[in-house]
C-alpha positions in Angstrom: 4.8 15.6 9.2 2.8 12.5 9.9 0.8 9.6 8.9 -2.9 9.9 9.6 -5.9 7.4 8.3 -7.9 9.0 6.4 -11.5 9.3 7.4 -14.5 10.5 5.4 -14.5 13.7 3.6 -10.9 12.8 2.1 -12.2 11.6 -1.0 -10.3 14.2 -2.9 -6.8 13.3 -1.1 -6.6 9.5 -1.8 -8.4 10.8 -5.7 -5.1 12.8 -6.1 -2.6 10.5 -4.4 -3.8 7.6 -6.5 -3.9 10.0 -9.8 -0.1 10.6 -9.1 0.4 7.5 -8.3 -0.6 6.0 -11.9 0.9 8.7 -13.5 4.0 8.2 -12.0 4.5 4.9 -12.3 1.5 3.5 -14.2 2.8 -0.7 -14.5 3.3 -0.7 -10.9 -0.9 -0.8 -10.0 -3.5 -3.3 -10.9 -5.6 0.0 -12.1 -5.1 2.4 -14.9 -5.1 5.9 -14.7 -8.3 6.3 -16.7 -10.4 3.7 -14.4 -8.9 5.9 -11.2 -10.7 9.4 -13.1 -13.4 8.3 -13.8 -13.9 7.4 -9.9 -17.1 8.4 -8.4 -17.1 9.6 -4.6 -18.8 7.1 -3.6 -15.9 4.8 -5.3 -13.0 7.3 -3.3 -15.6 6.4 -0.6 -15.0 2.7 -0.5 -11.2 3.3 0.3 -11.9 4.5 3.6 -14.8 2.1 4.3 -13.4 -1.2 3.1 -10.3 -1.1 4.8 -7.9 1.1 6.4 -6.2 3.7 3.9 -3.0 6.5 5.2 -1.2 9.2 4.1 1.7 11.0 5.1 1.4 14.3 5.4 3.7 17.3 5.0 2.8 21.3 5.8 2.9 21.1 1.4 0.3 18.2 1.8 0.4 14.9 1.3 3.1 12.8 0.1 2.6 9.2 0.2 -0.2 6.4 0.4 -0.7 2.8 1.8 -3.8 1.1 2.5 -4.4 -2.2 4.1 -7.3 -4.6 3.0 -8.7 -7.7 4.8 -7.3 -10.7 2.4 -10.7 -12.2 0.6 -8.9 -15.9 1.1 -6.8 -16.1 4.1 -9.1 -14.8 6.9 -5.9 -14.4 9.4 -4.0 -12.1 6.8 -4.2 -8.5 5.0 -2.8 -7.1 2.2 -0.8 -4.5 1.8 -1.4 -2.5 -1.6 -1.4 0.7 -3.2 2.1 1.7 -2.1 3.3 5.2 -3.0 5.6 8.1 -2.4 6.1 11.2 -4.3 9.2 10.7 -6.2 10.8 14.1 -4.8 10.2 12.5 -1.3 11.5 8.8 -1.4 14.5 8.1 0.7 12.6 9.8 3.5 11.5 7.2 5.2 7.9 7.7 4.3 6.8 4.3 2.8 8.3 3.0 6.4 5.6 4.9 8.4 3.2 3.9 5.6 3.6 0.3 5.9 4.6 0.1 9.9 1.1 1.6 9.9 -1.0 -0.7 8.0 1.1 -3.3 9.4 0.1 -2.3 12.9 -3.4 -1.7 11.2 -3.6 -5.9 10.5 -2.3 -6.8 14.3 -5.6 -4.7 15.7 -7.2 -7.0 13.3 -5.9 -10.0 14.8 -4.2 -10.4 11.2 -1.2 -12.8 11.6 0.3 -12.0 8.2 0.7 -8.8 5.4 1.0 -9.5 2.1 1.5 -7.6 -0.7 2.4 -8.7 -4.5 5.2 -6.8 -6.2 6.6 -6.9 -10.2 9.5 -8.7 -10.6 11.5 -6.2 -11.9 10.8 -3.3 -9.2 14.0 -4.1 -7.6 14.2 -0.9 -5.2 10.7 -1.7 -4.1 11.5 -5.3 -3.6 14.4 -4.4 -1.7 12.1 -2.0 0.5 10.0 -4.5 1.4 12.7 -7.5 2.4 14.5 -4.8 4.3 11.5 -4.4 6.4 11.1 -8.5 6.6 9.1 -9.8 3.8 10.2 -12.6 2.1 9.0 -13.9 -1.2 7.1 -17.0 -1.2 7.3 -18.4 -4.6 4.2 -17.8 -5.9 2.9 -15.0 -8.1 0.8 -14.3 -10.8 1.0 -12.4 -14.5 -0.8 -9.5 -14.3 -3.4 -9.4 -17.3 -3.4 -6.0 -17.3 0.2 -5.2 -17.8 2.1 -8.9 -18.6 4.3 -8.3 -16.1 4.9 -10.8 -13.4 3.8 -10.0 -9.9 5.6 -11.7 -7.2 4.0 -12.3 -3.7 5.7 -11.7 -0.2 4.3 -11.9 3.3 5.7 -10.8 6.3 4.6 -12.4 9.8 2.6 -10.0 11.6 4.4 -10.1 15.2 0.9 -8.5 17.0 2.4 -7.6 20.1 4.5 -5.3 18.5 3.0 -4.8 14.9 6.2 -3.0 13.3 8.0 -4.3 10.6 11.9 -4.0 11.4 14.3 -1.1 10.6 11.3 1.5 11.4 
């Protein structure tokens, strides 16, 4: 059991983790589960080219997803996005080693700060993330896609150790 980046040729894995992903909890993306099918390889592709994508892995296969992307406005941060765990598997500690390693990820970056934008009303996953340090900040957006209100946290990216606390 581990988390690995993924590197080309798994196309196929993130295409099924993301698949899950929106089926399982389809408000909690800024995709839809129709745009992610009708994904080309080339668009699986991009994942592992544009930023830095992982998995957790179990001997059953993979269980979980992260992936860290440079932030297009604030060249000293990245975001964290794309968040999931099979449900069977939360509790386990996986989204820890997800996000400990895109955090680490954005320190080798020379990122100084992760942030991610969460719905309002995901409590346990806004409780995830301020148990591993983010905080809110205030600002946030209404998603157009699914009304609800996506609120913004950032965690200070200490690079000498690049590991949020409690993992």
């Amino acid at each position: 059991m581990s988390v690995r980046r993924i590197v080309p040729g798994d196309e196929a894995i993130v295409r099924s983790l993301r698949i899950a992903a929106l089926t399982d909890a389809p408000a909690a993306f800024n995709s839809t589960l129709e745009h992610e099918l009708a994904q080309d390889t080339e668009g699986w592709r991009r994942w592992i080219t544009d930023g830095a994508t992982f998995v957790f892995e179990r001997p059953d296969g993979p269980h979980g997803i992260a992936a860290g992307f440079v932030h297009d406005r604030e060249p000293n941060a990245i975001y964290l996005m794309s968040m999931w765990v099979r449900p069977e598997s939360r509790g386990a500690g996986i989204a820890d080693a997800l996000a400990a390693s895109v955090i680490a990820w954005g320190g080798e970056q020379g990122a100084t700060v992760a942030v991610l934008h969460v719905g309002e009303h995901n409590d346990r996953a806004r409780r995830f993330y301020e148990r591993l340090g983010f905080r809110a900040t205030g600002d946030g957006f209404v998603s157009e896609r699914t009304g609800i209100r996506e609120i913004e946290m950032r965690y200070a990216i200490d690079r000498a150790r690049a590991a949020p606390a409690g993992v």
